[in-house]
Backbone as a chain_set.jsonl record, in Angstrom:
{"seq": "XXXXXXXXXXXXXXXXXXXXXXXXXXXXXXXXXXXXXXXXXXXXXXXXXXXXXXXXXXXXXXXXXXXXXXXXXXXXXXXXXXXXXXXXXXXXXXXXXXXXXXXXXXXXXXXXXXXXXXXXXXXXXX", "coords": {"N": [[-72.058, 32.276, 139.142], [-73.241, 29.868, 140.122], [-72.524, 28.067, 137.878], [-69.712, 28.31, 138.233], [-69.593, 26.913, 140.61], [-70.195, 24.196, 140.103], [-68.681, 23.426, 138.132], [-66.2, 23.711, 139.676], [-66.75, 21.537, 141.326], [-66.851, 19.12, 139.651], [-64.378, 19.024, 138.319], [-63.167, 18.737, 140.821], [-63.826, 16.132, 141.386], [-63.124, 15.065, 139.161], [-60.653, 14.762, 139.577], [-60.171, 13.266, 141.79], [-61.121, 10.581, 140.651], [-59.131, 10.22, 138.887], [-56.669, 10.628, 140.775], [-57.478, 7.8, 142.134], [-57.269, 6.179, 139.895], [-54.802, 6.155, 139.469], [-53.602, 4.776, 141.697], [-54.778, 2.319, 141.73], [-53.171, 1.112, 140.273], [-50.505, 1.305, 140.89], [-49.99, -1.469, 141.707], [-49.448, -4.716, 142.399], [-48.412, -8.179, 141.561], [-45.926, -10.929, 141.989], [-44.976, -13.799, 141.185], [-42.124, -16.107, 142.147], [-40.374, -18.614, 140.879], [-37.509, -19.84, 140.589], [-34.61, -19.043, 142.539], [-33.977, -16.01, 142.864], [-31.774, -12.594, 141.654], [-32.571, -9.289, 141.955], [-31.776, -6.258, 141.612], [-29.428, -6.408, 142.302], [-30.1, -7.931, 144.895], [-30.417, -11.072, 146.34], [-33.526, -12.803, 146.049], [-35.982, -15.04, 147.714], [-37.417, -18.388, 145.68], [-41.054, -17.609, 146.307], [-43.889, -16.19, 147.076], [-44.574, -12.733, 146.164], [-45.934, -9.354, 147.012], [-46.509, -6.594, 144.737], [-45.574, -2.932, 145.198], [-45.911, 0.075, 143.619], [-44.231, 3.513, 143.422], [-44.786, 7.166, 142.212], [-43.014, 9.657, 139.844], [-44.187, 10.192, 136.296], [-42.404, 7.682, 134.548], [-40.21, 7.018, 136.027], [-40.326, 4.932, 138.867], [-40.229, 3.714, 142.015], [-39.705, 0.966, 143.132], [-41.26, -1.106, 145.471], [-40.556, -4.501, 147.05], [-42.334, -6.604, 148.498], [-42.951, -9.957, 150.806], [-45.64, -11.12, 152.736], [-45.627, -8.548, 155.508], [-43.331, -7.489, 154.77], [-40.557, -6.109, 153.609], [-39.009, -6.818, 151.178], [-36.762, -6.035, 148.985], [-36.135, -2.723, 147.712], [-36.052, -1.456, 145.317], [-35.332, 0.804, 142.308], [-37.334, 1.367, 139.137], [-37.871, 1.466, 135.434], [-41.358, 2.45, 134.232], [-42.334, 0.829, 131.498], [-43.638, 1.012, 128.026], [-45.664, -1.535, 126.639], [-46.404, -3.143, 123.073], [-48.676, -4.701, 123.538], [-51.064, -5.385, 125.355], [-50.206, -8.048, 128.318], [-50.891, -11.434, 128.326], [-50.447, -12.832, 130.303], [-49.617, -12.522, 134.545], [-46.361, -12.046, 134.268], [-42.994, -12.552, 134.647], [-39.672, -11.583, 133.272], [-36.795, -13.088, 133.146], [-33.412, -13.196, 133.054], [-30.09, -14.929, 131.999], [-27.627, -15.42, 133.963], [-24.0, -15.797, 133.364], [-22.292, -17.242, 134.953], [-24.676, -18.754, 136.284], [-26.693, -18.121, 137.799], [-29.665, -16.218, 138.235], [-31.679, -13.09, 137.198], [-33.94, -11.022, 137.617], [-35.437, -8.733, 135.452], [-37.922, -7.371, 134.438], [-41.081, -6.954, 134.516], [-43.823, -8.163, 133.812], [-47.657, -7.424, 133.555], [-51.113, -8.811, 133.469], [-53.156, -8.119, 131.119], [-52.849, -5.777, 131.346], [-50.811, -2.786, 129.236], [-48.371, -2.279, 129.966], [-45.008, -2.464, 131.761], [-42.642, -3.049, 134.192], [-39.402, -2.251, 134.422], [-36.472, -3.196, 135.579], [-32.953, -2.981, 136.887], [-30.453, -3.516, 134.558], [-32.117, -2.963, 132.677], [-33.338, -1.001, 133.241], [-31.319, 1.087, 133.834], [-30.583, 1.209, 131.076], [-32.338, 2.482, 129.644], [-32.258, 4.554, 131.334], [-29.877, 5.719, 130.508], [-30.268, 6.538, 127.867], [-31.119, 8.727, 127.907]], "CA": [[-71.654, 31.771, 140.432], [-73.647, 28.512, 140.129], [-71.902, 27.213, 137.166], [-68.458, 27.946, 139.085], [-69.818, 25.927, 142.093], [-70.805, 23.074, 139.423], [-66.812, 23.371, 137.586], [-65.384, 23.054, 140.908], [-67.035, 19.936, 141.955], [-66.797, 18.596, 138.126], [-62.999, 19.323, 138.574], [-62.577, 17.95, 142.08], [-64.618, 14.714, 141.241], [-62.148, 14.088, 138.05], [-58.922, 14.612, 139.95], [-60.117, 11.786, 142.848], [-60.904, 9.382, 139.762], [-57.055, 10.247, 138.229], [-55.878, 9.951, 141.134], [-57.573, 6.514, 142.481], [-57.336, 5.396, 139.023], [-53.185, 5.577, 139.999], [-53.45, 4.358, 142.746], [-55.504, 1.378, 141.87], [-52.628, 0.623, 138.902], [-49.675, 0.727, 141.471], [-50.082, -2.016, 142.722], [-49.376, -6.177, 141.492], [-47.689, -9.667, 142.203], [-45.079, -11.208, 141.517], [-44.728, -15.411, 141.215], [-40.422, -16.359, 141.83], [-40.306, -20.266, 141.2], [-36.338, -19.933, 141.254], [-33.819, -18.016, 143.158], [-33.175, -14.674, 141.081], [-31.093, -11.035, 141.941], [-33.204, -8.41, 141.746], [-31.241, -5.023, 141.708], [-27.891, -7.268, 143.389], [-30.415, -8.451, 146.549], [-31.22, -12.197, 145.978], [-34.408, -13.019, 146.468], [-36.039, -16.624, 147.2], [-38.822, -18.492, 145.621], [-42.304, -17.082, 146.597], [-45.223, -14.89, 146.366], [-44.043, -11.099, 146.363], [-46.68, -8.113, 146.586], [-45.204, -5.48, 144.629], [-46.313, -1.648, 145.245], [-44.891, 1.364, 143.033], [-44.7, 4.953, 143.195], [-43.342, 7.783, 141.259], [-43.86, 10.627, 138.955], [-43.958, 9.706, 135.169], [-42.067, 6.482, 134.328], [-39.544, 6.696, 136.933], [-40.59, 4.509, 140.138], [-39.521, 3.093, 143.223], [-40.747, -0.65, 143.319], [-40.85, -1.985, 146.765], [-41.084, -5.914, 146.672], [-42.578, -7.26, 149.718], [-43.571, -10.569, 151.315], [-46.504, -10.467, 153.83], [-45.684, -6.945, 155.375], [-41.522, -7.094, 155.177], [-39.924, -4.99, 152.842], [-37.636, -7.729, 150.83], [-36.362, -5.055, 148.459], [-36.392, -1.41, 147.436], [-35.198, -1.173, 144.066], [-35.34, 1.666, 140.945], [-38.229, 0.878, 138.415], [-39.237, 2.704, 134.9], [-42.658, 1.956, 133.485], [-42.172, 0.79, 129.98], [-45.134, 0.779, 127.211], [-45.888, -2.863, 125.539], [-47.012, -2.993, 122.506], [-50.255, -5.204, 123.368], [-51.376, -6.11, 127.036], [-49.768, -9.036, 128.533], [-51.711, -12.336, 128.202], [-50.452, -13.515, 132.167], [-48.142, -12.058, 134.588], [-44.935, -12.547, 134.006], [-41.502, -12.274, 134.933], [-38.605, -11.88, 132.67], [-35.524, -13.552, 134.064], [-32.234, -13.576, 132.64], [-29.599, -16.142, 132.767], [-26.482, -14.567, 134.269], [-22.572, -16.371, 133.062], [-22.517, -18.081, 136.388], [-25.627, -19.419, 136.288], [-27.512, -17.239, 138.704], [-30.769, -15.362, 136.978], [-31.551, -11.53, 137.278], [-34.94, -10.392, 137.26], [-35.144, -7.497, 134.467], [-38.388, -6.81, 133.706], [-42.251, -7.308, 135.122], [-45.508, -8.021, 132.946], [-49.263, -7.959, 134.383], [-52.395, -9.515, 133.126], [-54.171, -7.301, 130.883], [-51.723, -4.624, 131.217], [-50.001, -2.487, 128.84], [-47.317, -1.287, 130.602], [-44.33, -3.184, 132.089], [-41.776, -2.152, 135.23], [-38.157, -2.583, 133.851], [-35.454, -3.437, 136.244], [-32.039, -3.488, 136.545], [-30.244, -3.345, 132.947], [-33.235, -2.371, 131.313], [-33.692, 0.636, 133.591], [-29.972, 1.495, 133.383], [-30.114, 1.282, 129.833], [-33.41, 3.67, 129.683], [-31.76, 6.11, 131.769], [-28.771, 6.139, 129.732], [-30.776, 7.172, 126.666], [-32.068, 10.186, 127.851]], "C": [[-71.956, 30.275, 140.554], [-72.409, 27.777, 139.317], [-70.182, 27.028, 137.812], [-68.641, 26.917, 140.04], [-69.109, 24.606, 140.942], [-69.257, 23.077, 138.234], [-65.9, 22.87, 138.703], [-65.376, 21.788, 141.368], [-66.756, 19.061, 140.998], [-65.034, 18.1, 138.26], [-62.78, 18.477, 139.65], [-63.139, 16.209, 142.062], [-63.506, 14.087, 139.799], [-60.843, 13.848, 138.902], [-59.133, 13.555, 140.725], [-60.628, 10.784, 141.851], [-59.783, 9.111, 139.269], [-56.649, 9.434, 139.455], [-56.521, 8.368, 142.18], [-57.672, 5.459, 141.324], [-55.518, 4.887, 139.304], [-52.936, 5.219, 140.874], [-53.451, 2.71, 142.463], [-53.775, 0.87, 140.955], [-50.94, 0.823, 139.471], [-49.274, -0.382, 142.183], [-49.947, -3.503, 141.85], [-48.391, -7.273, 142.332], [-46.786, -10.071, 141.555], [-44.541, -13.185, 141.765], [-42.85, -15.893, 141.163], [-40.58, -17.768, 142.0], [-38.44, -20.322, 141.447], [-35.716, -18.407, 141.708], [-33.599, -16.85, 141.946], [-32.523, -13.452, 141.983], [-32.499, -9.933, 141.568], [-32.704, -6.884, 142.617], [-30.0, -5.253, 142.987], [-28.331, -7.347, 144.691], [-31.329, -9.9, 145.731], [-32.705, -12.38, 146.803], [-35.403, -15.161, 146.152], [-37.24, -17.012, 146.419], [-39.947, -18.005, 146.473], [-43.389, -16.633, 145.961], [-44.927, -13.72, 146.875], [-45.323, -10.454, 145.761], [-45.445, -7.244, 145.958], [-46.343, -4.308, 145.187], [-45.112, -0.631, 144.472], [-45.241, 2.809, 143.121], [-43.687, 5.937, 142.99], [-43.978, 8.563, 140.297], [-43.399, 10.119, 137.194], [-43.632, 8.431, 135.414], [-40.938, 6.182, 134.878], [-40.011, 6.435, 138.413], [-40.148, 4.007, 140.596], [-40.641, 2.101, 143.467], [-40.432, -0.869, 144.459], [-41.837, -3.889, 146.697], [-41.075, -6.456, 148.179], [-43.49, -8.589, 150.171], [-44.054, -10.511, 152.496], [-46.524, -8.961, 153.955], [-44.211, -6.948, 155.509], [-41.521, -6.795, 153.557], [-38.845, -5.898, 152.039], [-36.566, -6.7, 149.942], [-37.025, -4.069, 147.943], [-35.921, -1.113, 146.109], [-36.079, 0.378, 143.188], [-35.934, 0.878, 140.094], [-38.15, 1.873, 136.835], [-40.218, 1.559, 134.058], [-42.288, 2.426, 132.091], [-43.849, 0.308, 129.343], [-44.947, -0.951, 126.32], [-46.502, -2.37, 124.717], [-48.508, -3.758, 122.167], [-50.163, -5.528, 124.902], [-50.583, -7.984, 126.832], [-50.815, -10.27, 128.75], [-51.848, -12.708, 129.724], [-49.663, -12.536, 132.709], [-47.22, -12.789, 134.469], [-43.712, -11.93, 134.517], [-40.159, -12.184, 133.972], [-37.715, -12.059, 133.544], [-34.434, -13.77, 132.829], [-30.982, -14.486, 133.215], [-28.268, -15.504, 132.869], [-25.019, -16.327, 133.781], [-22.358, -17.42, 133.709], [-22.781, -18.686, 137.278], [-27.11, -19.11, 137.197], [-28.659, -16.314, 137.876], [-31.079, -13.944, 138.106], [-32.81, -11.141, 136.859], [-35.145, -8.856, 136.465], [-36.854, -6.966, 134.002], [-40.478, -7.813, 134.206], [-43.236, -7.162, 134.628], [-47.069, -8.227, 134.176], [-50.014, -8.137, 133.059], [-52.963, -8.508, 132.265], [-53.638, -5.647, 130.714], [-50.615, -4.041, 130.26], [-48.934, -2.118, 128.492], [-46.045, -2.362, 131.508], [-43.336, -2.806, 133.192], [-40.538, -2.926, 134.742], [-37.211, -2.479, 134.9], [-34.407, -3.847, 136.094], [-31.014, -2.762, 135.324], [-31.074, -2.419, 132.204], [-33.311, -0.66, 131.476], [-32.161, 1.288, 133.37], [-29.779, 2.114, 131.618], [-31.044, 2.955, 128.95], [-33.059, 4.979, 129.87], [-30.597, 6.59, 131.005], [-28.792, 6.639, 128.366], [-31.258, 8.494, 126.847], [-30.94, 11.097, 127.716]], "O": [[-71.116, 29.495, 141.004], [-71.536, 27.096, 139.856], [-69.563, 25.965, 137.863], [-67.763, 26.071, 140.212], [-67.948, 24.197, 140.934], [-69.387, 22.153, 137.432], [-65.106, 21.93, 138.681], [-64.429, 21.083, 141.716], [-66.329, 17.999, 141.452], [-64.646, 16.932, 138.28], [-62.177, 17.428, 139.424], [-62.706, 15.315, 142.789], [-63.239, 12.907, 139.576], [-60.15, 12.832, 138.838], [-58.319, 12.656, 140.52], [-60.534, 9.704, 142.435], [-59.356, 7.961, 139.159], [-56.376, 8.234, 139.497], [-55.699, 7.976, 143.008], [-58.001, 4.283, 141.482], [-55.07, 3.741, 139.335], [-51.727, 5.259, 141.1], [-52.542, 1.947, 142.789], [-53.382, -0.147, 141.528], [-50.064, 0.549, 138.65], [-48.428, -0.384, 143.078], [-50.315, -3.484, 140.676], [-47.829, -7.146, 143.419], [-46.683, -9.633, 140.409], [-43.713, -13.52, 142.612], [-42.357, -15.991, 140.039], [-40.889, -18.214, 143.105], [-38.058, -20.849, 142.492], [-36.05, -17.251, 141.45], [-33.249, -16.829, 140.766], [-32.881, -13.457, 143.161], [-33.303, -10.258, 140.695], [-33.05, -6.491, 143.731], [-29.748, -4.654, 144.032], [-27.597, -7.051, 145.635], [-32.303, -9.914, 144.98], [-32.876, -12.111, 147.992], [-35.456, -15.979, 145.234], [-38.146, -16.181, 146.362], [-39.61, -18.031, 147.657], [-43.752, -16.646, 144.785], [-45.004, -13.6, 148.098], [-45.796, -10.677, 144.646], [-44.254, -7.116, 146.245], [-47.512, -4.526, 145.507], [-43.897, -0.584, 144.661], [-46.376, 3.241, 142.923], [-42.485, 5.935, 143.255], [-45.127, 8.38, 139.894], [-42.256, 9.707, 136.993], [-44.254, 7.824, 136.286], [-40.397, 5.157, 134.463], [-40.125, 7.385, 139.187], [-39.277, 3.411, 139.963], [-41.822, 2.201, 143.8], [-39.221, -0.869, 144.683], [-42.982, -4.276, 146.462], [-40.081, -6.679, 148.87], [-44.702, -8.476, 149.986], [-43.386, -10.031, 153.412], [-47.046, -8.18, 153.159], [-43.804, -6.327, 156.491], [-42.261, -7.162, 152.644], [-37.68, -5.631, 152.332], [-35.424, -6.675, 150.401], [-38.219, -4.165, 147.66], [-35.158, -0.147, 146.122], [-37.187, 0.82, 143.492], [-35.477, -0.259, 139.971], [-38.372, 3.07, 137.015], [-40.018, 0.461, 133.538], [-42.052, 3.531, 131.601], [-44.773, -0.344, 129.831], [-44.07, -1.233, 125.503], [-47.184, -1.373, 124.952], [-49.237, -3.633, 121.183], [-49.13, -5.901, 125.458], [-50.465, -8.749, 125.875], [-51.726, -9.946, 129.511], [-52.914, -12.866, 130.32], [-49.045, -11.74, 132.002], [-47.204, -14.017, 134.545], [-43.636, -10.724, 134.749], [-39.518, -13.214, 134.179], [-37.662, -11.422, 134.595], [-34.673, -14.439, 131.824], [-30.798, -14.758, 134.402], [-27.783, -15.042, 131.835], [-25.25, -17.528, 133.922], [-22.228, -18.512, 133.157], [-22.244, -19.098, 138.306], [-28.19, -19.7, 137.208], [-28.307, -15.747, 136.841], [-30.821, -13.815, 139.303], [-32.896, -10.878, 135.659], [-34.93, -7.856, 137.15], [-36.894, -6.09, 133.138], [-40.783, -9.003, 134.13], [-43.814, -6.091, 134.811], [-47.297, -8.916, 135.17], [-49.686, -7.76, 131.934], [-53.465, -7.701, 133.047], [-54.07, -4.694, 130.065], [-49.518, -4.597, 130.309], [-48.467, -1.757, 127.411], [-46.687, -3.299, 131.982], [-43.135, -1.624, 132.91], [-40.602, -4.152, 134.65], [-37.116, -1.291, 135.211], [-34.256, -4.857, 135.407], [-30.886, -1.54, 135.266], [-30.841, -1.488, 131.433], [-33.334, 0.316, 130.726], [-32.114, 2.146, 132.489], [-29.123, 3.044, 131.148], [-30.695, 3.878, 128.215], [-33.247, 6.018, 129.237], [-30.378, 7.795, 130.882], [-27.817, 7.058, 127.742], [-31.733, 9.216, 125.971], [-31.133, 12.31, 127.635]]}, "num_chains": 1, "name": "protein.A"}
């Protein structure tokens, strides 16, 4: 009976580290020095909080300055193969001359949020 008690709590004490370990690891910034698209809603220079959430490696990024909601886009979490040195932004340079945010590094982080193309292209492999 004891040792059940002492499994239960063991148990309930790992799952609130899981899950405030995902919690803690939804969450990041985003630096835009020029104008870019991000999922066909331009967005201007700034400082963008991001927040994500989502089961596996399909998430819903919401990119917000202060507390407004600038966009809602489709995310998946891709694996790097070494943590990112800074964050970063990949930007692509669109025909027309307009750039297209595709793809979101953090600091220290192995893991990357793919937008756009990338995620299109992801989903189209499965």
């Amino acid at each position: 009976m004891k040792v059940s008690r002492i499994f239960k709590g063991l148990l309930l004490g790992v799952a609130l580290l899981l899950a405030s370990s995902a919690f803690a690891a939804s969450k990041g910034s985003l630096a835009v020095v020029d104008p870019v698209t991000i999922a066909g809603k331009q967005v201007a220079p700034g400082q963008y909080k991001l927040t994500w959430d989502g089961n596996g490696s399909d998430v819903t990024l919401n990119i917000m300055q202060g507390k407004n909601v600038v966009a809602t886009v489709p995310a998946r979490v891709i694996e790097l193969n070494s943590a990112a040195s800074t964050d970063s932004a990949v930007v692509s340079s669109n025909s027309n001359g307009t750039k297209t945010l595709s793809e979101i590094r953090f600091s220290g982080k192995k893991y990357a949020l793919a937008i756009g193309q990338e995620t299109a292209q992801a989903e189209g492999s499965k």
